[in-house]
N, C-alpha and C positions, 0 to 999 in steps of 0.2 A: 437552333436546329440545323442552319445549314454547316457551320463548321463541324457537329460532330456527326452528321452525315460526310462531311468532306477528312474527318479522320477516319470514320470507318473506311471509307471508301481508300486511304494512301497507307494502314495499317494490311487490310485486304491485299493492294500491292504488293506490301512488305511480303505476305505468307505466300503468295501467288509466284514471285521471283525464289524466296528462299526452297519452296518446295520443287521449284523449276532444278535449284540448283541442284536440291537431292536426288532427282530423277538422272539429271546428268551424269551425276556423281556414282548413279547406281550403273548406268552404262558405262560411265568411261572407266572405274575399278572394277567391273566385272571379272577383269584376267586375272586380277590378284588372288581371287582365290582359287578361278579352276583353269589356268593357263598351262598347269605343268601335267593336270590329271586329261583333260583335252589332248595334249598332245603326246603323251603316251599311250592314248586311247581307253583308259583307266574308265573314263567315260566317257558317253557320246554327246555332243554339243549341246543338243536341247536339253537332253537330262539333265548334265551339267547347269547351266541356263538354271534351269527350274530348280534346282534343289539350291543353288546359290541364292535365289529371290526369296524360297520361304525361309533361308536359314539365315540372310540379311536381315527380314521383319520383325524374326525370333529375337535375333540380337538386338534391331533397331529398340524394340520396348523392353529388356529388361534391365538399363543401367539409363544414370542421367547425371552420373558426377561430370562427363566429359562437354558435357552441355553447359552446366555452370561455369565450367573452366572458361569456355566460349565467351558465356554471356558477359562473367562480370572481369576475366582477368586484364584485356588488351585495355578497359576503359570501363567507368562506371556509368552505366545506361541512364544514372535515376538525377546525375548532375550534368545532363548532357542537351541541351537547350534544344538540339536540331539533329538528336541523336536516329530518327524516322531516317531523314535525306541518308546521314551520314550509312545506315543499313544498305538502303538503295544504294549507293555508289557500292556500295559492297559486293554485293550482291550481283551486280552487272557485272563491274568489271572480274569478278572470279567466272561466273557463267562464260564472258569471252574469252579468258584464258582457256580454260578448261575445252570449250569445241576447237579453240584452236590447236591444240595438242592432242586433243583425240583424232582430229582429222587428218594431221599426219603421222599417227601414231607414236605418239611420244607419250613414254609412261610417265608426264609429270604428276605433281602432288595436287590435290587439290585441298590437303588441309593449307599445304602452301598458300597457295593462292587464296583461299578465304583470308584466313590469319592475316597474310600480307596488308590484302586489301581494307581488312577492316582498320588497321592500323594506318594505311596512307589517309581513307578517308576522314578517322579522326583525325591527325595529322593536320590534315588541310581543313579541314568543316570547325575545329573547336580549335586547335592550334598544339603545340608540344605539350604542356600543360595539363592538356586532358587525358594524352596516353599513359596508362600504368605501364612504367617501360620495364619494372623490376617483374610486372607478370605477363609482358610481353618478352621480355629474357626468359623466362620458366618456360614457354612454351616452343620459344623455337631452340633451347638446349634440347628440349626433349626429342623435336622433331632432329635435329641432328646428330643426337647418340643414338639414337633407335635406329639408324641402317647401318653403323658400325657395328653395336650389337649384334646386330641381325647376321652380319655379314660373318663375327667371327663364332657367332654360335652355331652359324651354318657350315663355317668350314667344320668347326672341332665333332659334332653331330654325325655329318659325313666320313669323316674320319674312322670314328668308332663304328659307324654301319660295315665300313668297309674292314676294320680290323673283327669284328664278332664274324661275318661273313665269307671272310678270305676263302675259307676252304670248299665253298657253295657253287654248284655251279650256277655261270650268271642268269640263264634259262629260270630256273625255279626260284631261285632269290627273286628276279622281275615281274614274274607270276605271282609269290606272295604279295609282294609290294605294290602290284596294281589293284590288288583288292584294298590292301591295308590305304592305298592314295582315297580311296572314297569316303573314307571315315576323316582323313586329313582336310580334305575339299572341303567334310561340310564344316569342318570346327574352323578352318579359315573363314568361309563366310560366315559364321557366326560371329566370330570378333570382330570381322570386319563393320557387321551391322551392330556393335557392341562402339567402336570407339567411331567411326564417320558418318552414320547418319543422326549422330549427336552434336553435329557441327551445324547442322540446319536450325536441329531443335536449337540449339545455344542461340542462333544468331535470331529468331522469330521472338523467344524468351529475352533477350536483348531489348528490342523492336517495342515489347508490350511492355518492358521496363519504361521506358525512352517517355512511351507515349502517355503513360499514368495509367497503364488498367491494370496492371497490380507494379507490388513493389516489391516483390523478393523475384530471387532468379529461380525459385520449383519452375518444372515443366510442369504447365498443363496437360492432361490426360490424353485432350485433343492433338495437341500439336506433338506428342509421342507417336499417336497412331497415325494422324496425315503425314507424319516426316518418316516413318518405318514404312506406308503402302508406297510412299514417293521414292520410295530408294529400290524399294522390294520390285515394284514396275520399270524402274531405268533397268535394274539388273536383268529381268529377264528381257530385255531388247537384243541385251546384249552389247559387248563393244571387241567385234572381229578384230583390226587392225591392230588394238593393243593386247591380244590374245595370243597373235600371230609374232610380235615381238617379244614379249615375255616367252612364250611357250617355246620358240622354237630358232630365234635369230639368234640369244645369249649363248647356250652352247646346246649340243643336242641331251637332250634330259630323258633318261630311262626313270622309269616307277621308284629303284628305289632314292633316285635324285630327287625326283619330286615328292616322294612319300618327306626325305628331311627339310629339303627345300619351307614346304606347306609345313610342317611340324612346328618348324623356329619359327618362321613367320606368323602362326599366327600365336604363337606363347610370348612373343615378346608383343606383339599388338594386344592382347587379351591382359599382361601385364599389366602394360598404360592404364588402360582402361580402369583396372582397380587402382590405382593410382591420379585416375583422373585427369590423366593427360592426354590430350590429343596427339596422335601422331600420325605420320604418312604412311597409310597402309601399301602403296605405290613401294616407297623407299624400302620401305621394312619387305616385301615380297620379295621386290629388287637384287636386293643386297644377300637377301637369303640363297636367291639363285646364285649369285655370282658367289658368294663363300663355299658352295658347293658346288658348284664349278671349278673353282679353285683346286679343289680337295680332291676334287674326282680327275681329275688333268688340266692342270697351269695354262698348258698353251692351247689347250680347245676353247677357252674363252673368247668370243670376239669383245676383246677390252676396248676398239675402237670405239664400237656400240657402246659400250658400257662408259666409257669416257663423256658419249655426245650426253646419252643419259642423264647424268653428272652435271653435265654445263645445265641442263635444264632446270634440275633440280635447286643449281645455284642462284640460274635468276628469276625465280619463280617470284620468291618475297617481293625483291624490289622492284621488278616488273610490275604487279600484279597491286602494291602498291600506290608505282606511278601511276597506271592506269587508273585507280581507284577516282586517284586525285583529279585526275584530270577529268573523269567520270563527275563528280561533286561539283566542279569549277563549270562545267558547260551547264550541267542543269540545275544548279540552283545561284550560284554568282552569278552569273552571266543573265537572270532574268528575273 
């Protein structure tokens, strides 16, 4: 009785950390989808706010391939002896990356930093052995084509906006386009809640492999709807600072920049998603500004920014990672 009192009790853990991370996850991506309609004034903050939260939940519950991606690609939960601990390091050390890049506004990833982590703590908690590295390659290809994607589907997109439009004056082309960014806004946070609040569900669906209460990677019905309100309540908290960087430090974004901007971004994320791949909704928004940036005028980019960006991006994995590991080795080696 007392042990499986004492796994309820460290599985409880597990969803309690995992849904902390979705909550985060919902504040610290909130810019990704209405960072460019915000700052156009397309819409007003709170509005924005809120209609990203219900169109996160929408998304969080109607897909689950990106969740199995999670659960079974990086490592198989059901041959994994101490695979509970191995979540918790997980799980921690992605949560401290993530405030600490929200805090100084740095748009990193936080499929990065999950992915990473879970892959350092198996790493260290079962050894090289345990990690599927041919489906831990599948995943971080994908997170690494998806902001070039992004990037050159947003220049060529801009492009065309600006050859069908040439003759327009900019006034009334900006005026359609700030209506048309509010239909863009919501179909970004809806993919958004279609491909990252599937990262939680994966990793709890992990968690209850690991632990024996079932054996296959389906979501449970429950951990769909706690892992969609948990992403759905970060989003509407909000995350100012990385709203204020996307929206308006990259270059200055007029409606119809952001109408393409939002457009790529979220069809290449909405992509993944039927495809089953997780990707950085961060990178893919990113990369979509800066391609239309690009497109719209070369030198109004501040590419300084957009470089620091970049370096983030790069050591997310193996930051995120090490931390994992190091996360694993204090609390369960060590006593």
């Amino acid at each position: 009785m007392i042990m499986v009192e004492t796994s309820l009790l460290v599985l409880g853990i597990v969803v309690f950390l995992a849904l902390a991370f979705d909550f985060i996850n919902g504040f610290h991506d909130t810019a990704n989808a209405i960072a460019t309609s915000v700052s156009t004034r397309a819409l007003p903050p709170r509005t924005a706010i809120l209609m990203a939260a219900i169109m996160n939940f929408v998304g969080a519950i109607t897909f689950t391939g990106v969740a199995k991606t999670i659960g079974g690609s990086v490592a198989d939960p059901a041959k994994l002896d101490n695979g509970i601990e191995i979540v918790i390091a997980t799980l921690i050390a992605a949560i401290i990356w993530n405030l600490a890049t929200w805090w100084f506004g740095i748009p990193s990833s936080s499929s990065h930093a999950l992915i990473g982590a879970l892959a350092g703590a198996v790493l260290v908690g079962a050894g090289s052995g345990s990690v599927n590295w041919s489906g831990f390659g599948k995943i971080v290809e994908g997170l690494l084509l998806s902001p070039l994607i992004a990037f050159v589907v947003g220049f060529i997109v801009m492009h065309i906006l600006k050859w069908i439009f040439a003759k327009r004056s900019p006034h009334s082309v900006n005026k359609g386009f700030r209506t048309m960014q509010i239909l863009t806004a919501a179909l970004q946070s809806f993919s958004h809640g279609t491909n990252d609040a599937q990262k939680a569900m994966g990793i709890i669906t992990f968690a209850l492999v690991a632990a024996g209460v079932q054996d296959n990677l389906d979501v449970p019905l429950w951990v769909k709807i706690s892992a969609a309100t948990a992403m759905a309540l970060g989003t509407s908290v909000g995350g100012w600072k990385i709203i204020k960087t996307m929206g308006t430090k990259i270059f200055k974004i007029e409606p119809i920049n952001g109408f393409a901007a939002d457009a790529t971004s979220a069809t290449v994320i909405f992509t993944a998603t039927l495809t089953h791949l997780p990707v950085s909704t961060t990178h893919a928004v990113t990369s979509a500004i800066l391609g239309v940036g690009a497109a719209k005028r070369f030198r109004e980019v501040k590419w300084g920014l957009a470089g620091r960006i970049v370096i983030a991006w790069v050591i997310t994995i193996p930051v995120a990672a090490l931390l994992s590991g190091i996360i694993y080795k204090l609390l369960f080696d060590l006593f």
